[in-house]
C-alpha positions in Angstrom: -25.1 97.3 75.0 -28.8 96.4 75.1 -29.6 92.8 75.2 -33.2 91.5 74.8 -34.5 88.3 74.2 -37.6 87.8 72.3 -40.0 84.5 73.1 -40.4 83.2 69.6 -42.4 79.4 70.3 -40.0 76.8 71.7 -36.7 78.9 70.6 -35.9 82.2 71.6 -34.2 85.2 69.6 -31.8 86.9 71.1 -31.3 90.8 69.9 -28.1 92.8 71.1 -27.2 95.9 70.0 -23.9 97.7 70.6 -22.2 101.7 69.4 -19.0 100.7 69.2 -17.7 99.1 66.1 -15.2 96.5 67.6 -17.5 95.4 69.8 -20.2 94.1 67.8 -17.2 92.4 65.8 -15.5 90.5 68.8 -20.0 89.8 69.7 -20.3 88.1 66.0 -16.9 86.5 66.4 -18.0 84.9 69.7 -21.6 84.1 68.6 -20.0 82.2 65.6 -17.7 80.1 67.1 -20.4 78.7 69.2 -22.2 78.3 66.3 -25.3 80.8 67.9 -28.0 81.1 65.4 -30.9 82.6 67.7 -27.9 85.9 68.4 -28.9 88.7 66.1 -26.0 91.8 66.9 -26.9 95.2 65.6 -24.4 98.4 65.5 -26.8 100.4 67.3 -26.5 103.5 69.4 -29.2 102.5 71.9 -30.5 106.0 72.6 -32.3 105.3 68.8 -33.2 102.0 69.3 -37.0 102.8 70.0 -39.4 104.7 67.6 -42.8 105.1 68.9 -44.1 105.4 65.2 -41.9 102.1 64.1 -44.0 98.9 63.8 -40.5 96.9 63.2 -39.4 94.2 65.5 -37.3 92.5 63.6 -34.5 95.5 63.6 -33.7 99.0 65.3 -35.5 101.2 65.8 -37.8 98.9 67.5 -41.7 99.9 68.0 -43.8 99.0 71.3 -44.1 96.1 73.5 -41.8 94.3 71.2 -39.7 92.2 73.7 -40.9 89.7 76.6 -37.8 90.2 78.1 -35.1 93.1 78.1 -31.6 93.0 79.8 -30.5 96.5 80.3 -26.7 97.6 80.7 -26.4 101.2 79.8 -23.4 103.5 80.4 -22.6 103.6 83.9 -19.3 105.3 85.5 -17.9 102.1 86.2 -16.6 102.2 89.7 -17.5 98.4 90.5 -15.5 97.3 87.9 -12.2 96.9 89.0 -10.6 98.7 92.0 -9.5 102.3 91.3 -7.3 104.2 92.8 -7.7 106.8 91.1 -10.0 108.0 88.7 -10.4 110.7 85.4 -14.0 111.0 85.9 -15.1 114.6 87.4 -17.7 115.3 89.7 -19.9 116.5 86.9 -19.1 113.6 84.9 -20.4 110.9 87.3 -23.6 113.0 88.2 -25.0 113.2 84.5 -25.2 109.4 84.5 -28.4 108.8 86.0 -30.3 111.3 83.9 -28.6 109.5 81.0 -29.2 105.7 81.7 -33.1 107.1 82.4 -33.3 108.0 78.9 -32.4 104.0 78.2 -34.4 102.6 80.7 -37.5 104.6 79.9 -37.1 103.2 76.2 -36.7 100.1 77.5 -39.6 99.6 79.5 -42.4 101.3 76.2 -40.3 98.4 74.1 -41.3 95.7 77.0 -44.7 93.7 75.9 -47.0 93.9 79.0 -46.1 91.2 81.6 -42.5 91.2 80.4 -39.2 91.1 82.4 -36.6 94.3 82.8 -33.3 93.4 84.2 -31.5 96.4 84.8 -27.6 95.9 85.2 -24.6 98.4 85.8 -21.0 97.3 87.0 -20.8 100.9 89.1 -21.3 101.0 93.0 -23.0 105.0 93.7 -26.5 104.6 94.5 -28.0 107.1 91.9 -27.2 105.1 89.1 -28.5 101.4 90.7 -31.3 102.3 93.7 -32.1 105.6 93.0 -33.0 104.6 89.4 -35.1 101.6 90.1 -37.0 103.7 92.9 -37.9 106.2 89.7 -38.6 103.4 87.4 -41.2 102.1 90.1 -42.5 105.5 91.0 -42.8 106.5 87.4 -44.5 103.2 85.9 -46.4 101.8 88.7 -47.7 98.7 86.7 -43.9 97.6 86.7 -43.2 95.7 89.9 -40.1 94.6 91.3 -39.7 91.1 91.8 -36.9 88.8 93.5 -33.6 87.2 91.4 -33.1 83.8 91.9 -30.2 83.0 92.6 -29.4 85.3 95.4 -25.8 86.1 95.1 -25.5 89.5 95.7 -26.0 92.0 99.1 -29.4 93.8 98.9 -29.5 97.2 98.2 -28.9 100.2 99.9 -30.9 101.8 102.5 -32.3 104.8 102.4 -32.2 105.2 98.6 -35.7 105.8 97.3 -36.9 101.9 98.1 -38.6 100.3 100.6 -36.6 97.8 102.8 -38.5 94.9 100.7 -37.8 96.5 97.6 -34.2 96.9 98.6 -33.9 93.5 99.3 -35.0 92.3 96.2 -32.6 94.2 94.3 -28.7 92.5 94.0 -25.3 94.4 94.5 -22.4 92.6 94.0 -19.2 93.8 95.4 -15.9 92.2 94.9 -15.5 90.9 99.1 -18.9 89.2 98.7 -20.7 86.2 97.4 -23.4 84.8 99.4 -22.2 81.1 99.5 -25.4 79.9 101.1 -27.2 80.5 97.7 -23.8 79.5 95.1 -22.7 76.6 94.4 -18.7 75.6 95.3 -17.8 75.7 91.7 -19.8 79.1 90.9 -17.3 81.3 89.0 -19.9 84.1 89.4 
């Protein structure tokens, strides 16, 4: 799912899109019984969500610098998200997911209006789908800049992936051993 929020005067508009049918349903089930009005949720496979030749941004596909902020989650292997003991994926498998989630995050920054925030998120622990991309990202689009997330929560990134130690300690990993308790509060559930 894409998520992106678009500055709209004092209110915002939030735009989600998701692929898989029962997912945008259980979305517009949540956003309904909290009585969201600013939550638009589109059935959307996010690979079409940008059109350079589209002027719309009101629906997918979405023209340029459209959003002021974008929160990216794209397909990942999933190997932060809950301990595995074993695992289906092959070798193959796990390697064509970086190439993938570039195709996303490259679409995501031409539909980012100038000045605008990317937050790039996956729930997966190998460094070529987290470091490796956001050393591309900042090698291929050198007007992007990376930028510290308050609140620190997570360990910085890894070493010796494409960033520079700054860079890598700007960037959050969150494992399941680990919460920085200097920077969350007691009753964080984070």
């Amino acid at each position: 799912a894409v998520v992106s929020t678009q500055s709209t005067g004092d209110t915002g508009c939030v735009v989600a899109l998701e692929k898989v049918q029962n997912k945008v349903e259980k979305l517009r089930l949540n956003i309904a019984k909290q009585n969201l009005n600013c939550i638009t949720v589109f059935k959307c496979d996010s690979t079409k969500a940008f059109d350079g030749e589209s002027t719309s941004s009101f629906q997918p596909p979405f023209g340029r610098e459209v959003f002021d902020r974008i929160l990216l989650d794209p397909p990942c292997s999933a190997m932060g998200q809950r301990p595995q003991l074993i695992s289906s994926l092959t070798f193959s498998e796990v390697s064509s997911y970086p190439s993938y989630q570039w195709c996303f995050v490259a679409d995501a920054i031409k539909m980012l209006k100038p000045g605008g925030v990317l937050v790039y998120s996956t729930c997966t622990l190998p460094k070529q789908e987290n470091e490796l991309v956001v050393a591309r990202v900042l090698q291929t689009f050198p007007e992007l800049k990376l930028v510290p997330a308050e609140p620190r929560l997570g360990r910085p990134g890894v070493l010796g992936a494409g960033l520079s130690e700054e860079q890598a300690g700007m960037v959050q990993r969150f494992v399941p051993d680990y919460c920085d308790s200097t920077h969350a509060s007691a009753d964080s559930d984070t």
